[in-house]
C-alpha positions as CSV (number, residue, x, y, z in Angstrom):
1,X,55.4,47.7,-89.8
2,X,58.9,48.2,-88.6
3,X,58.0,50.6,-85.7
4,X,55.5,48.2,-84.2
5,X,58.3,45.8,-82.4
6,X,60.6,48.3,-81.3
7,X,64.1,48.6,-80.6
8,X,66.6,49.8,-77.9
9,X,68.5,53.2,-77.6
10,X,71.0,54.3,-74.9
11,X,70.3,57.8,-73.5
12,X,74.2,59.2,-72.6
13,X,73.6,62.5,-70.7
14,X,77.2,63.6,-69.9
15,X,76.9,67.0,-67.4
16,X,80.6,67.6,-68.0
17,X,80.3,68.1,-71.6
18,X,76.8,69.2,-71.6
19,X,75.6,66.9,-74.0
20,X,72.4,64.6,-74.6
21,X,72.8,62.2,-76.7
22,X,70.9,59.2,-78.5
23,X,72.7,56.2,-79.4
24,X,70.1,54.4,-81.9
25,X,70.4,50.7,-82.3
26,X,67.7,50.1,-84.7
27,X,68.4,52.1,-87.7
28,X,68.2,50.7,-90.9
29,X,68.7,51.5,-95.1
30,X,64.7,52.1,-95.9
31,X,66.7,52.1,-99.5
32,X,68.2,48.6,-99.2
33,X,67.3,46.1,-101.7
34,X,64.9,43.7,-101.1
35,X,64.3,45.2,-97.7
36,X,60.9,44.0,-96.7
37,X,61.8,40.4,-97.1
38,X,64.7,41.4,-95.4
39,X,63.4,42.9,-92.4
40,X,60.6,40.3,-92.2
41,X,63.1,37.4,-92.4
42,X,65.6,38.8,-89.9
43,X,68.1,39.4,-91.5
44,X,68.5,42.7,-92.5
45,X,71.0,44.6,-91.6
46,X,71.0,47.2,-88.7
47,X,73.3,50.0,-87.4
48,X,74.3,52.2,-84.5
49,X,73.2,55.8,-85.4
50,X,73.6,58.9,-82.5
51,X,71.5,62.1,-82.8
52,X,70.9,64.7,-79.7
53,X,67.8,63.3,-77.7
54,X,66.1,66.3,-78.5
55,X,65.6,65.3,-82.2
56,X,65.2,61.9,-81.4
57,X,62.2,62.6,-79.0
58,X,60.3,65.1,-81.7
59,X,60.8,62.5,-84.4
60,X,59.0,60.2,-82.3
61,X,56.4,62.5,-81.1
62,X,55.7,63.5,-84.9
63,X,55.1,59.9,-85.6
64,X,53.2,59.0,-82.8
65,X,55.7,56.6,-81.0
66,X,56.3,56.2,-77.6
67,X,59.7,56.5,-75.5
68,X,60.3,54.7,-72.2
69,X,63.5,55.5,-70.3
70,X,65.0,53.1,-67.9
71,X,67.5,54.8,-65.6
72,X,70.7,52.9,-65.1
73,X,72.0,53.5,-61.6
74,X,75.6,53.2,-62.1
75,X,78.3,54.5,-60.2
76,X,80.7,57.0,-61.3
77,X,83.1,54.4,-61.9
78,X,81.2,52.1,-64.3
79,X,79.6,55.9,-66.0
């Protein structure tokens, strides 16, 4: 149930660093007590995770899920 609304996820590919990472803000304690009625009344609690987009795509293709990427044009400023 919790994957069917989806959530939102920043994409930070830094060239300089050669890094791709995942910053994850929909993860959650599966392990939290009374989750279910916490998640389905809103008010559970939710936190920023990071992982390297590499494991965050096969994670969701081994579940099925889908990934959309929106591009942010930003300038090298506001990067």
């Amino acid at each position: 149930m919790y994957s069917t609304f989806g959530h939102s996820a920043f994409r930070v590919v830094d060239s300089n660093s050669v890094t791709d990472i995942v910053y994850n803000y929909g993860t959650f304690n599966f392990d939290d007590d009374g989750f279910l009625l916490k998640f389905t009344r809103g008010k559970l609690l939710y936190y920023l995770s990071t992982e390297y987009f590499t494991d965050f795509k096969e994670l969701y293709q081994q579940t099925n899920r889908g990934i959309t990427e929106q591009v942010l044009n930003l300038s090298a400023a506001e990067k």
